[in-house]
C-alpha beads as a LAMMPS data file, in Angstrom:
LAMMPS data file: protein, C-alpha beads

408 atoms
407 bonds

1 atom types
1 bond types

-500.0 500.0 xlo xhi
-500.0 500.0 ylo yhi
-500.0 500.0 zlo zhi

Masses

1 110.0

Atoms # bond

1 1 1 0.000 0.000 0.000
2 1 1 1.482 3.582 -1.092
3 1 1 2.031 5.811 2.406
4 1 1 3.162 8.932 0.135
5 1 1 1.493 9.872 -3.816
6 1 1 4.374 10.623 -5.748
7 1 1 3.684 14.300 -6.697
8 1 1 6.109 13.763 -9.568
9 1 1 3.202 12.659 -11.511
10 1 1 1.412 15.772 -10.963
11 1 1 1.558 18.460 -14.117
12 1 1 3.203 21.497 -13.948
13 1 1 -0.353 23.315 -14.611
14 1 1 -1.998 21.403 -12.527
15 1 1 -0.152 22.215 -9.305
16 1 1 0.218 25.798 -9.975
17 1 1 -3.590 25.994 -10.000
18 1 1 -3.312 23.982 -6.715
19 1 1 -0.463 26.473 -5.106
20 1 1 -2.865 29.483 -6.207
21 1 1 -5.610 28.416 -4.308
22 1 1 -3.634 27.648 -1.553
23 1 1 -1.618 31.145 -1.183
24 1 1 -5.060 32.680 -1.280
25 1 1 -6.129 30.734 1.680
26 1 1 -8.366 27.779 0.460
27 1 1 -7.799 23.711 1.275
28 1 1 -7.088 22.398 -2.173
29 1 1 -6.366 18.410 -2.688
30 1 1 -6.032 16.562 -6.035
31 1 1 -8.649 13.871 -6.781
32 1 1 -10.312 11.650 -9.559
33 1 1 -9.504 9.028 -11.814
34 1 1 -6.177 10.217 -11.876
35 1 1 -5.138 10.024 -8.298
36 1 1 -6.631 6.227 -8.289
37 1 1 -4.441 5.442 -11.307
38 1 1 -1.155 6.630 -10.374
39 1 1 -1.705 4.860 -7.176
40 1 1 -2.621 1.621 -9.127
41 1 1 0.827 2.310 -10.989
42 1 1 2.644 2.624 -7.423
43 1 1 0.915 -0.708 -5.961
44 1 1 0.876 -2.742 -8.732
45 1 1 3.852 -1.043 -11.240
46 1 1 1.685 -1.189 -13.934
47 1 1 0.212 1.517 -15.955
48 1 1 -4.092 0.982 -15.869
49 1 1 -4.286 2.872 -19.081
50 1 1 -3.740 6.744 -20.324
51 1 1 -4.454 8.682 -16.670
52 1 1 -6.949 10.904 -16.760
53 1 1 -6.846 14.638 -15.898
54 1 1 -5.895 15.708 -12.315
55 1 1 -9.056 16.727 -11.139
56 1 1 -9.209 19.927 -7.606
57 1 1 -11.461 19.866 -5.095
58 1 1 -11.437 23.085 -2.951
59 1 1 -13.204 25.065 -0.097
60 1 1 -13.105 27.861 -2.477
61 1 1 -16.752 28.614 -3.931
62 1 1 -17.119 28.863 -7.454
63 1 1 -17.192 32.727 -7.502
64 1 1 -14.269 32.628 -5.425
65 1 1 -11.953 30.288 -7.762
66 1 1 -13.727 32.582 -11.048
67 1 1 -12.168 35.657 -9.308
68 1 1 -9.253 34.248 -8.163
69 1 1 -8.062 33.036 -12.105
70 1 1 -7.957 35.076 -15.063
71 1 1 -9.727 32.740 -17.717
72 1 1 -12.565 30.335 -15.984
73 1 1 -15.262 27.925 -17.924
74 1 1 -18.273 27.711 -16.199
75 1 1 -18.441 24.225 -17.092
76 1 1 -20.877 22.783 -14.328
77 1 1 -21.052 25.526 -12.203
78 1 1 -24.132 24.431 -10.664
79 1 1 -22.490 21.362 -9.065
80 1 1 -19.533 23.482 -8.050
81 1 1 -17.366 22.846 -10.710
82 1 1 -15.156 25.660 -12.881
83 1 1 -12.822 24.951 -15.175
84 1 1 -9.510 27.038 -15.606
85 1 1 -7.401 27.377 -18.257
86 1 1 -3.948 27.355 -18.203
87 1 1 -1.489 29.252 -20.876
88 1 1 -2.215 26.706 -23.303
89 1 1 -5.434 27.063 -23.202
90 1 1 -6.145 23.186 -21.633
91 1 1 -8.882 23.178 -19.111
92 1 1 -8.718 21.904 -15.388
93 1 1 -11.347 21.663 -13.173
94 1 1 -11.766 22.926 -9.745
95 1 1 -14.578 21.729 -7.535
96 1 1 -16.164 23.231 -4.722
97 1 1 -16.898 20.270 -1.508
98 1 1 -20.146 19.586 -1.351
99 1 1 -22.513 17.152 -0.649
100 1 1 -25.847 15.801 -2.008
101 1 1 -28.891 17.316 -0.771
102 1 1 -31.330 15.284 -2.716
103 1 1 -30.812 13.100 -5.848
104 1 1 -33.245 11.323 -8.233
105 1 1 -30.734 8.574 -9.740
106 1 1 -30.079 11.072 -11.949
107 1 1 -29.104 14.788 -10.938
108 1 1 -28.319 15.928 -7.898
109 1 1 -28.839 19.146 -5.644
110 1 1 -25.389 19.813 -3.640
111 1 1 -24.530 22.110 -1.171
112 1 1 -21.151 23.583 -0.665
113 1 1 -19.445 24.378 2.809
114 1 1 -18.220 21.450 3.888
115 1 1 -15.191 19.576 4.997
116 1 1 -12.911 17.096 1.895
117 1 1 -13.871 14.112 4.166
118 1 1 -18.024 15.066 3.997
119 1 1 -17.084 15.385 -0.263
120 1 1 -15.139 12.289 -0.686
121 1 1 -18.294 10.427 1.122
122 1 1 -20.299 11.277 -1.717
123 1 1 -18.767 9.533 -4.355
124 1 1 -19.015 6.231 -5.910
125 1 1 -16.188 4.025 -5.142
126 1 1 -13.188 4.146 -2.200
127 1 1 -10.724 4.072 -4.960
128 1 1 -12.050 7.380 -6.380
129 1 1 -12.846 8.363 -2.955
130 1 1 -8.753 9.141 -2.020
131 1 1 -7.528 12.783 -1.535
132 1 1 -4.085 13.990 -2.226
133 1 1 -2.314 16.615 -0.398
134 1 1 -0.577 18.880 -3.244
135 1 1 2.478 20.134 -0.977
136 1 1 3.146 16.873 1.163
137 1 1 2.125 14.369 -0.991
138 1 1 -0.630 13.281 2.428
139 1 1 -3.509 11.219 1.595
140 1 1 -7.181 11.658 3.077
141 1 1 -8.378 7.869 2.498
142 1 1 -11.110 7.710 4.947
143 1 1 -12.716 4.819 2.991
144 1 1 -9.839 2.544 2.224
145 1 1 -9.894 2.835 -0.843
146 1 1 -5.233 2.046 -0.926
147 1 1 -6.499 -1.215 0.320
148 1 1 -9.109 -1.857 -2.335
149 1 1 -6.604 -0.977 -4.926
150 1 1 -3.987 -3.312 -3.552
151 1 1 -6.386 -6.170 -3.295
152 1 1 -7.714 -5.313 -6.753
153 1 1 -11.052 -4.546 -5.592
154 1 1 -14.061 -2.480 -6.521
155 1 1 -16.235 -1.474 -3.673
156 1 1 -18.735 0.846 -2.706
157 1 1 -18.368 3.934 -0.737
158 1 1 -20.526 3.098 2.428
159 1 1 -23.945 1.011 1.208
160 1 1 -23.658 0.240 -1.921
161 1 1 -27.596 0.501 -2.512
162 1 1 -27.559 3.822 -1.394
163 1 1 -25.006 4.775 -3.306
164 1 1 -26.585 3.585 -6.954
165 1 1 -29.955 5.157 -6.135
166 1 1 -28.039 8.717 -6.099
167 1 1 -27.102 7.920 -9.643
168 1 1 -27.726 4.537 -11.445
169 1 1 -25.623 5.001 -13.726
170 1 1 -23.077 4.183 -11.051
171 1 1 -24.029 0.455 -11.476
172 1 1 -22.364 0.603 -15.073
173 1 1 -19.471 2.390 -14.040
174 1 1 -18.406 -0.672 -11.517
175 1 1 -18.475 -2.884 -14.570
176 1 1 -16.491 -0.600 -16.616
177 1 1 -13.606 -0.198 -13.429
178 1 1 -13.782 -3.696 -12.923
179 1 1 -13.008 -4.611 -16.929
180 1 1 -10.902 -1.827 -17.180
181 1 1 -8.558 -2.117 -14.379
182 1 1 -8.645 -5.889 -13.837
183 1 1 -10.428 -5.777 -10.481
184 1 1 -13.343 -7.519 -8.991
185 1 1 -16.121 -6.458 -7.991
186 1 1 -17.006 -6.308 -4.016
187 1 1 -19.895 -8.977 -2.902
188 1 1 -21.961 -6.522 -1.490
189 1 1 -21.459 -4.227 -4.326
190 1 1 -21.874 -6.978 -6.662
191 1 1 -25.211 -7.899 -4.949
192 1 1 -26.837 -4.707 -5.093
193 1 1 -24.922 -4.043 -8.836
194 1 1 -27.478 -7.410 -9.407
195 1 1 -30.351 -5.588 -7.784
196 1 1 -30.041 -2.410 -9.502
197 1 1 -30.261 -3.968 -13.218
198 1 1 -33.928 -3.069 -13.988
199 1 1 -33.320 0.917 -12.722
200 1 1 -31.058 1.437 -15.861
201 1 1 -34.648 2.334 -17.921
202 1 1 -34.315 5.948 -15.813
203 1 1 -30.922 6.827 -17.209
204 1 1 -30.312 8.646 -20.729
205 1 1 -29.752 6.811 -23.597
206 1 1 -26.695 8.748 -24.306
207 1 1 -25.006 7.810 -20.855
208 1 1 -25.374 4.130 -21.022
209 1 1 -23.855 4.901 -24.656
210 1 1 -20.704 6.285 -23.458
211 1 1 -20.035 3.681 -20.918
212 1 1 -20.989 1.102 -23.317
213 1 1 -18.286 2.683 -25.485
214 1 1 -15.724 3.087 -22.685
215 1 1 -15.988 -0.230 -20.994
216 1 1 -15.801 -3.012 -24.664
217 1 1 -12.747 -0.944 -26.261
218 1 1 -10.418 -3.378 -26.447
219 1 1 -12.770 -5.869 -23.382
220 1 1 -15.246 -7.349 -25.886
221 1 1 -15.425 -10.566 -24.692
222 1 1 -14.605 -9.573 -21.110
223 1 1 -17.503 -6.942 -21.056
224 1 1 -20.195 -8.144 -22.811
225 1 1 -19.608 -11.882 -19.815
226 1 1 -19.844 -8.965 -16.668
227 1 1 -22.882 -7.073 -18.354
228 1 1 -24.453 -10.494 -19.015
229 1 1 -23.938 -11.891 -15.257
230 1 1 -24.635 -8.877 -13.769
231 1 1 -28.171 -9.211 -15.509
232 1 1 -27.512 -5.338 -17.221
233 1 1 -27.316 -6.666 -20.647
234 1 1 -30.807 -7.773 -21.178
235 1 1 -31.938 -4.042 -20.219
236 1 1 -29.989 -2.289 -22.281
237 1 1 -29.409 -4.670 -24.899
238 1 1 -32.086 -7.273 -25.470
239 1 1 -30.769 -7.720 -29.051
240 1 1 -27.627 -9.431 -27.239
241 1 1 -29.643 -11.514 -24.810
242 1 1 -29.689 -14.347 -26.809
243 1 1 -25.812 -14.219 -26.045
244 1 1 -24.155 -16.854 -24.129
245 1 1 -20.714 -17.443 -22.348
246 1 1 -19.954 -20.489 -24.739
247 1 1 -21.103 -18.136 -27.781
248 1 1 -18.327 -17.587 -30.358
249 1 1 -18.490 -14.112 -30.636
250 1 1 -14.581 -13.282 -30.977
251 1 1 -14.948 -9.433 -29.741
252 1 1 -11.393 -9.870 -28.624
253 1 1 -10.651 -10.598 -32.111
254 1 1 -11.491 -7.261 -33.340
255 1 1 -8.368 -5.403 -34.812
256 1 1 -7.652 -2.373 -32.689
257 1 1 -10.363 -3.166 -30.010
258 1 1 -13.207 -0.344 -31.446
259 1 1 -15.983 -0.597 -29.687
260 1 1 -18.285 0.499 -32.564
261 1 1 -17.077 -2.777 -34.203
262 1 1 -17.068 -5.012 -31.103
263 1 1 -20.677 -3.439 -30.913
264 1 1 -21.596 -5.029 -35.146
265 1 1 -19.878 -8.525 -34.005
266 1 1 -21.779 -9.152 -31.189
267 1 1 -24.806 -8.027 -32.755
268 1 1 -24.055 -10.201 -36.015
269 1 1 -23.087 -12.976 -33.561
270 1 1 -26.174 -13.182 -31.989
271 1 1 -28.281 -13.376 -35.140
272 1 1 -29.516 -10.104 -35.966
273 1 1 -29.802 -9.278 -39.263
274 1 1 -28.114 -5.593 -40.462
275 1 1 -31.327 -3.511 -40.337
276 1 1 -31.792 -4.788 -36.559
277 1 1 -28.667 -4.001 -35.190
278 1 1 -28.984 -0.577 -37.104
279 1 1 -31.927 -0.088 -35.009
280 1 1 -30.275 -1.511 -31.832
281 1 1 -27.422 1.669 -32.074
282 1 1 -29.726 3.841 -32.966
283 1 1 -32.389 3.314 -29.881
284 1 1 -28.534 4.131 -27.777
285 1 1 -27.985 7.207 -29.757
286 1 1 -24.961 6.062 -31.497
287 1 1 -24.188 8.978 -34.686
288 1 1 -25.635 8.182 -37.594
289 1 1 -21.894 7.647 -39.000
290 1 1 -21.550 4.914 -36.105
291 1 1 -24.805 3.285 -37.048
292 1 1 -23.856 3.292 -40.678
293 1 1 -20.955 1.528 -39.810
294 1 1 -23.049 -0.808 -37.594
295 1 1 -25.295 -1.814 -40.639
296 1 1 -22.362 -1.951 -43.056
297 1 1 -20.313 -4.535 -40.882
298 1 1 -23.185 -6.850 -39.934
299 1 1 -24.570 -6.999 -43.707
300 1 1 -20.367 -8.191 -44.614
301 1 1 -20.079 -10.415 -42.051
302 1 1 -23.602 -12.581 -42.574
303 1 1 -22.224 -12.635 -46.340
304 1 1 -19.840 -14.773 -47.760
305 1 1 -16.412 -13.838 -47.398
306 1 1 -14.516 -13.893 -51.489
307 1 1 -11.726 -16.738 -51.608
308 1 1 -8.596 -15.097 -50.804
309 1 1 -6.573 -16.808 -53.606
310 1 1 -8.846 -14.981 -55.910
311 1 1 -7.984 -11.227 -56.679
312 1 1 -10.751 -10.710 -58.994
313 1 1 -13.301 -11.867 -56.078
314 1 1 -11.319 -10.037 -53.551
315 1 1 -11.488 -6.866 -55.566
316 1 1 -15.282 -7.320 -55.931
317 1 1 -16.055 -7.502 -52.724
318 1 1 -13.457 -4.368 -51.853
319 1 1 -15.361 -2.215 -54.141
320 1 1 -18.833 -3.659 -53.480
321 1 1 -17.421 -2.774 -49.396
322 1 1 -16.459 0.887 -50.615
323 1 1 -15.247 2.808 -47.473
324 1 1 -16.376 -0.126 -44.879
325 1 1 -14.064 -2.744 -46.652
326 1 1 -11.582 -1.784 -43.142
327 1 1 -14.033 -2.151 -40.895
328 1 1 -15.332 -4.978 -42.269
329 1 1 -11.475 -6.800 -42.258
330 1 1 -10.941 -5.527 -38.372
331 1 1 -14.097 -7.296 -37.557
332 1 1 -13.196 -10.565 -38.686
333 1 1 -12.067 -13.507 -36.707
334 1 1 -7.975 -13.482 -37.148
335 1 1 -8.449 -17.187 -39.118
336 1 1 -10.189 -15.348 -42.004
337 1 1 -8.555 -11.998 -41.642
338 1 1 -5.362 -12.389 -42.296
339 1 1 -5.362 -14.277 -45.564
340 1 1 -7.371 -12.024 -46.824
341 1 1 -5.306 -9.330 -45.394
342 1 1 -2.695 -10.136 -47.472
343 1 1 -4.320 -10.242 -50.448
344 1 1 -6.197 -7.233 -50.360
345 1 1 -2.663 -5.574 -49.443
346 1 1 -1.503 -6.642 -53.115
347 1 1 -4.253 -5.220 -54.262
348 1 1 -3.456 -1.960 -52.769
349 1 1 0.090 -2.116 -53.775
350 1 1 -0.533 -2.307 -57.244
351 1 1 -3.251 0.655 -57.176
352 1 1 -6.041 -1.509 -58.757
353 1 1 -8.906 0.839 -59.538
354 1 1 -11.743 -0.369 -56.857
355 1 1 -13.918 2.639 -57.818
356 1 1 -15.546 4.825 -60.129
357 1 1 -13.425 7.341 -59.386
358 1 1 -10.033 5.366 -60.275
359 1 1 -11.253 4.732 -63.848
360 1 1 -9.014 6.930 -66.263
361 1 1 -12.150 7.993 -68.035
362 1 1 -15.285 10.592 -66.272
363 1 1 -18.769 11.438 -67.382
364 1 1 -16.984 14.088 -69.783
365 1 1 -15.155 11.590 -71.424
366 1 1 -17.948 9.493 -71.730
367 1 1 -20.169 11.858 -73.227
368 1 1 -17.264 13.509 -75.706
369 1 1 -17.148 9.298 -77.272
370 1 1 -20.574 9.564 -78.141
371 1 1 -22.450 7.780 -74.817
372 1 1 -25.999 10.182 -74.344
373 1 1 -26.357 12.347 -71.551
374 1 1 -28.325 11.135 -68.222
375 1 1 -28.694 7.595 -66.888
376 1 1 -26.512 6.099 -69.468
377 1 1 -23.021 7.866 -68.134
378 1 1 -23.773 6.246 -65.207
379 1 1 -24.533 2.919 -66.262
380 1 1 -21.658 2.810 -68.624
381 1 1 -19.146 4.003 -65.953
382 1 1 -20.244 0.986 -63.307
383 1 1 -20.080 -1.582 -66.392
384 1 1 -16.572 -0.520 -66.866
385 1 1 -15.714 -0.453 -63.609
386 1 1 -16.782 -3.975 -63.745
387 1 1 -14.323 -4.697 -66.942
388 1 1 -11.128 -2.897 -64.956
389 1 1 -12.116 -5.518 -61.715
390 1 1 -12.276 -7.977 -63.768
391 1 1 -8.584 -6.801 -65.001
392 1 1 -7.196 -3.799 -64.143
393 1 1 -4.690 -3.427 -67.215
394 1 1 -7.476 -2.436 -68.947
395 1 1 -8.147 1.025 -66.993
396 1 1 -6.709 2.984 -69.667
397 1 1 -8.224 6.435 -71.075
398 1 1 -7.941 4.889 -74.578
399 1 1 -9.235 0.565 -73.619
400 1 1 -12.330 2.271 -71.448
401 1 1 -13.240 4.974 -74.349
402 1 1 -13.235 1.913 -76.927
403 1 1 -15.208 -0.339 -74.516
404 1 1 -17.549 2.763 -73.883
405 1 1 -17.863 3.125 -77.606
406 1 1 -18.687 -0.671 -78.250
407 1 1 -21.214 -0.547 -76.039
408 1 1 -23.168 2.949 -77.027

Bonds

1 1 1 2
2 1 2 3
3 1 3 4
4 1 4 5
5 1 5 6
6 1 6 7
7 1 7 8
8 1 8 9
9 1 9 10
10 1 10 11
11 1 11 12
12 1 12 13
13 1 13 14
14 1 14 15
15 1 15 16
16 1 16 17
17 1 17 18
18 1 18 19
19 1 19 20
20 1 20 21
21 1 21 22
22 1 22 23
23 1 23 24
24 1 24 25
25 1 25 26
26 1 26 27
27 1 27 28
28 1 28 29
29 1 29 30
30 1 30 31
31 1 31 32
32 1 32 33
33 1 33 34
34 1 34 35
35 1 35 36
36 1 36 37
37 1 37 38
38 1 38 39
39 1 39 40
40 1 40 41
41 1 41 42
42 1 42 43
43 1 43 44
44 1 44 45
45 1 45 46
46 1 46 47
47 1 47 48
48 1 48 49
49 1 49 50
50 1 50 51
51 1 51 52
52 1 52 53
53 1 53 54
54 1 54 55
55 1 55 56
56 1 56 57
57 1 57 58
58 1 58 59
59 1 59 60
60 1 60 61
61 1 61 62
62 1 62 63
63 1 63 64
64 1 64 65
65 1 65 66
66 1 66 67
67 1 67 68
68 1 68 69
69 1 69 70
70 1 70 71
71 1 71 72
72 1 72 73
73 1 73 74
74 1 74 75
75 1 75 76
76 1 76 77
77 1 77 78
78 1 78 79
79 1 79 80
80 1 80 81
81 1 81 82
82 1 82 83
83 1 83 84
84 1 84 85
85 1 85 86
86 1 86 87
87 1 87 88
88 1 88 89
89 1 89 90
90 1 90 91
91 1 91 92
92 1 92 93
93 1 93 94
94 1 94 95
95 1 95 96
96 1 96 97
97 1 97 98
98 1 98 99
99 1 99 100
100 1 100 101
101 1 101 102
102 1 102 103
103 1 103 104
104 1 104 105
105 1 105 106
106 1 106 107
107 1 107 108
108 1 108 109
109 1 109 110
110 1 110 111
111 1 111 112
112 1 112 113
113 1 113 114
114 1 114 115
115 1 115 116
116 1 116 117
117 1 117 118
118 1 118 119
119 1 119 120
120 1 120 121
121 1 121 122
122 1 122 123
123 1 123 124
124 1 124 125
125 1 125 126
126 1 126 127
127 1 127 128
128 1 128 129
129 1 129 130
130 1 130 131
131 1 131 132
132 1 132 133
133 1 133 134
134 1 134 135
135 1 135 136
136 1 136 137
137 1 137 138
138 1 138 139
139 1 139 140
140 1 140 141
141 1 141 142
142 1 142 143
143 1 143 144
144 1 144 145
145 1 145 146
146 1 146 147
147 1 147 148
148 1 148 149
149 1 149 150
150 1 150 151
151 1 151 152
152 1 152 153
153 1 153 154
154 1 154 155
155 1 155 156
156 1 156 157
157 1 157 158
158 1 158 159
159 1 159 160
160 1 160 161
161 1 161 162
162 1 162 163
163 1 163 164
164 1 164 165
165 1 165 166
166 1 166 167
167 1 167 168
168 1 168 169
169 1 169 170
170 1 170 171
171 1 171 172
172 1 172 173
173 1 173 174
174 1 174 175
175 1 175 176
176 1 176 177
177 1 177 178
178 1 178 179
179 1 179 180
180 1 180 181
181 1 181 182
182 1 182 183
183 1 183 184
184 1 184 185
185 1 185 186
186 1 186 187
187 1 187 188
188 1 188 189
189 1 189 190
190 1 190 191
191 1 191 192
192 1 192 193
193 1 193 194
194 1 194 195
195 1 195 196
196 1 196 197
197 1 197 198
198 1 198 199
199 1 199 200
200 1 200 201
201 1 201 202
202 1 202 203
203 1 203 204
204 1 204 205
205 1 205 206
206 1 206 207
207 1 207 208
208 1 208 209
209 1 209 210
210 1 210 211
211 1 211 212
212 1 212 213
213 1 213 214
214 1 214 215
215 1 215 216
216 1 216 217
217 1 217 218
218 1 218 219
219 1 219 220
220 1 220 221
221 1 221 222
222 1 222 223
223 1 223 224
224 1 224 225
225 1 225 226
226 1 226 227
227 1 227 228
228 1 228 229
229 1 229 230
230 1 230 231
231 1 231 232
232 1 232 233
233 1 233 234
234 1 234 235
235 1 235 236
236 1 236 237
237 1 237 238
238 1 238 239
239 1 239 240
240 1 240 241
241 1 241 242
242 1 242 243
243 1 243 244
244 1 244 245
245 1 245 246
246 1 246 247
247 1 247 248
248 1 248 249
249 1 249 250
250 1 250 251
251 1 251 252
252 1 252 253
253 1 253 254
254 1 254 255
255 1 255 256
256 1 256 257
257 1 257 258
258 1 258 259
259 1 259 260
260 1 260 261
261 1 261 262
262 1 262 263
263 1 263 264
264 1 264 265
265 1 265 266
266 1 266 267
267 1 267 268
268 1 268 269
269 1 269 270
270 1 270 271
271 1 271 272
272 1 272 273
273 1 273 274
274 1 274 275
275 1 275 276
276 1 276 277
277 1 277 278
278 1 278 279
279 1 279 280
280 1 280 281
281 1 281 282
282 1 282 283
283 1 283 284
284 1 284 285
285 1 285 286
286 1 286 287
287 1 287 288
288 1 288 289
289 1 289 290
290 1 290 291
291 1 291 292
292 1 292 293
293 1 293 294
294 1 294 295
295 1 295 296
296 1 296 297
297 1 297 298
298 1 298 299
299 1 299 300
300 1 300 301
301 1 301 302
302 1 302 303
303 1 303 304
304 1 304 305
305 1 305 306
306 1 306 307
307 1 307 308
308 1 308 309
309 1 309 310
310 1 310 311
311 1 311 312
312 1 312 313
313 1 313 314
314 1 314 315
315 1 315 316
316 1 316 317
317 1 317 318
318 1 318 319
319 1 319 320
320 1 320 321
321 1 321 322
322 1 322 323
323 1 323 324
324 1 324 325
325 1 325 326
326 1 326 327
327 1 327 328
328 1 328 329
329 1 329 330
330 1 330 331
331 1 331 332
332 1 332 333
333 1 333 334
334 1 334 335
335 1 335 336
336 1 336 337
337 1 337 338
338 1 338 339
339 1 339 340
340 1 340 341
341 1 341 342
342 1 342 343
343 1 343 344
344 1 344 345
345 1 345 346
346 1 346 347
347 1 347 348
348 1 348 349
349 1 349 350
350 1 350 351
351 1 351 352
352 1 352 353
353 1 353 354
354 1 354 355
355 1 355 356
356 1 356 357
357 1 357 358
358 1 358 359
359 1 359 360
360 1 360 361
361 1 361 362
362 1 362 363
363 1 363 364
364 1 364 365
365 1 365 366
366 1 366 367
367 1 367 368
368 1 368 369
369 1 369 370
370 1 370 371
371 1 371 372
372 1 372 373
373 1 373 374
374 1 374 375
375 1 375 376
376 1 376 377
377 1 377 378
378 1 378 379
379 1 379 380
380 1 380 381
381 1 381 382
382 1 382 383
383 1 383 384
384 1 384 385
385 1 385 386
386 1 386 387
387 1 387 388
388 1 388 389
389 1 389 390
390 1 390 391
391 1 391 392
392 1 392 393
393 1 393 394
394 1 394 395
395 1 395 396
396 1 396 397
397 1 397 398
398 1 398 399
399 1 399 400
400 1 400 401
401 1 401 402
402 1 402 403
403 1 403 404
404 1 404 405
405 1 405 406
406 1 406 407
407 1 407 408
C-alpha cells in the first residue's frame, strides 16, 4: 500500500492551479480518476491505461476560484465545478466540496461548505474516494480505498444501494472499473450491482452509450460476460440476450479493439440481421456515422467472405465494401482476416482501380465518345468499372473509351 502519492506525476499546470488556491487561503487536494491510477501504478507497477486529468477539489466557492483566475469555464457551475485554463489554453477543473442534498438517480442538488472528508463520502467508489495533499504528498483515504486498490477490488463507498440510487448510472461504471482495471467487484457491491439492473430504464440513452463505449474498447469478450452476469445486458441490450458465455463471438478478435465494431460482431453474432442491429445503435444514440458503420459490418459479415486466392473476387467484394471494406477486415475472426489481409494488401500495392473514381475515363469523357447524356453515363461508368475488376490493365483512357464506344 502507497504511504506517500508521488507528486512527480502531478503536471506542472496542474499544481500551480493547486499552489494558487492555496496562497489565497483555500484547502485544495487533487482527486479523480487520476489520483486512483497513479496509485494503481505505485501498488501494482503497472500503468491501468492513459491517466486521466488531475481533477481539484477546494473550499473555495465557485465565484471565489472565477475571481481568483484570469480565464474560468463555467463548465458545471451548478455542481460546483469551474474549469480554468492554463497558458495553453487546456482546461482543469476545480470543484467546490459539497454534498448531495437530494438526488433522483439522476441529478443531484449539492450544497457547498463542507469539509474534503463530507465530499469524498459522496462519491461512488473508495478508490475514487482518495484525496491527495498537493504540498506533502498526504492522503485523506477515509474509505480505504489504498487497500481496495492493492487487493484489486471495486467497492462501494458506504452502502452500496444507497449509493446507486443517487445515480444509477453508477451500477455501469463498476463494470467498466472492474473490466478496465482488472479488479473484482465487491460482494456486497456486486449484490446490489445485481439488484439495480432493472433501474437502468431511468438513465439517458446517451449515458449508457458512453459507458458502453468506454468499458468493450479493447474488453469485448470480457464486457459483454460482466454485463451479461450482472443481468444489465438484457436491459440495455435485449438484441444481445440471446448471447451466451460459450457463444463464439470473438470481440477480442477485433483489430484495434473499437468498440463500434465489437458493438456489429456481437450483434451479427447473436443473429440479428443488419437492419436490426442498425436499429439496436440507434435506440442508444450512437451517430448516424456509427450506425452506418453498424449496418455496413453486420450486412459483410452474414455474407460470404470472397476466396482469398482470388484477386478478382477479392477486388469485388473491396469495391462492393467501398469505405467499410476496413471495418469490415478488423471485424473478422484473425483465421479469415489475415489471408485475406494479405491479399487485399496486393491489391493496394498495385493501385487496382476499386472505384468509379479510379477509372481513367469521367462522365466528360464518356459523353465527348458519343455515350448520351443522363442515366446512361452512369450505367456505362459501373459496367466498366466492372471490366477494370475484372482486369485492371485495362483502366486505360484509350481501352475504357473503346469499350464505352462498343457498347453505345
Amino acid at each position: 500500500m502507497a504511504d506517500r502519492f508521488d507528486l512527480t506525476r502531478i503536471p506542472r499546470e496542474v499544481s500551480a492551479v493547486a499552489r494558487r488556491l492555496a496562497e489565497a487561503g483555500h484547502e485544495a487536494w487533487y482527486v479523480g480518476g487520476a489520483v486512483r491510477d497513479v496509485l494503481i501504478d505505485q501498488v501494482h507497477g503497472r500503468h491501468p491505461g492513459h491517466h486521466g486529468d488531475f481533477d481539484i477539489a477546494t473550499s473555495a466557492r465557485p465565484e471565489q476560484v472565477q475571481a481568483l483566475f484570469r480565464r474560468t469555464v463555467p463548465v458545471g457551475i451548478e455542481h460546483g465545478t469551474v474549469a480554468v485554463l492554463d497558458e495553453k489554453g487546456r482546461l482543469h477543473e476545480v470543484t467546490t466540496f459539497r454534498r448531495d442534498v437530494t438526488t433522483d438517480g439522476r441529478h443531484a442538488v449539492v450544497a457547498f461548505g463542507v469539509a474534503i472528508a463530507e465530499d469524498l463520502a459522496r462519491r461512488d467508489f473508495t478508490i475514487n474516494a482518495i484525496a491527495v495533499h498537493p504540498e506533502t504528498g498526504e492522503m485523506q483515504d477515509p474509505f480505504g480505498g489504498r487497500a481496495d486498490i492493492t487487493a484489486r477490488r471495486i467497492r462501494a463507498v458506504g452502502e452500496a444501494p444507497a449509493r446507486f440510487r443517487e445515480d444509477w448510472l453508477r451500477v455501469l461504471r463498476a463494470l467498466r472499473f472492474a473490466t478496465t482495471l482488472g479488479f473484482m467487484i465487491d460482494p456486497p457491491t456486486w449484490d446490489a450491482v445485481r439488484a439495480s439492473a432493472g433501474e437502468l430504464r431511468h438513465l439517458s440513452r446517451e449515458r449508457v452509450r458512453d459507458e458502453w463505449m468506454k468499458t468493450v474498447a479493447g474488453h469485448g469478450v470480457k464486457a459483454i460476460e460482466l454485463w451479461r452476469e450482472a443481468g444489465v445486458l438484457r436491459e440495455v441490450w435485449p438484441e444481445l440476450a440471446g448471447l451466451t458465455a460459450d457463444h463464439d463471438v470473438r470481440m477480442h478478435e477485433v483489430a484495434g479493439g473499437d468498440p463500434v465494431l465489437i458493438t456489429a460482431v456481437a450483434l451479427a453474432a447473436a443473429g440479428n440481421a443488419s437492419d436490426r442491429s442498425a436499429e439496436a445503435v440507434r435506440r442508444l444514440r450512437f451517430s448516424n456515422a456509427d450506425v452506418e458503420r453498424v449496418r455496413r459490418t453486420v450486412a459483410a459479415l452474414h455474407a460470404a467472405l470472397p476466396p482469398h486466392r482470388d484477386r478478382v473476387a477479392v477486388r469485388r467484394w473491396l469495391s462492393g465494401l467501398g469505405e467499410g471494406a476496413a471495418d469490415v477486415l478488423a471485424a473478422l475472426p484473425r483465421s479469415e482476416r489475415q489471408p485475406l489481409e494479405a491479399t487485399v494488401a496486393g491489391i493496394h500495392r498495385a493501385h487496382d482501380p476499386l472505384r468509379l473514381g479510379d477509372l481513367a475515363v469521367n462522365g466528360a469523357d464518356l459523353i465527348a465518345a458519343g455515350v448520351p447524356e443522363g442515366p446512361a453515363i452512369g450505367e456505362t461508368l459501373r459496367r466498366l468499372l466492372a471490366l477494370v475488376l475484372e482486369d485492371p490493365e485495362r483502366n486505360t483512357r484509350e481501352s475504357l473509351l473503346a469499350a464505352a464506344r462498343e457498347r453505345a
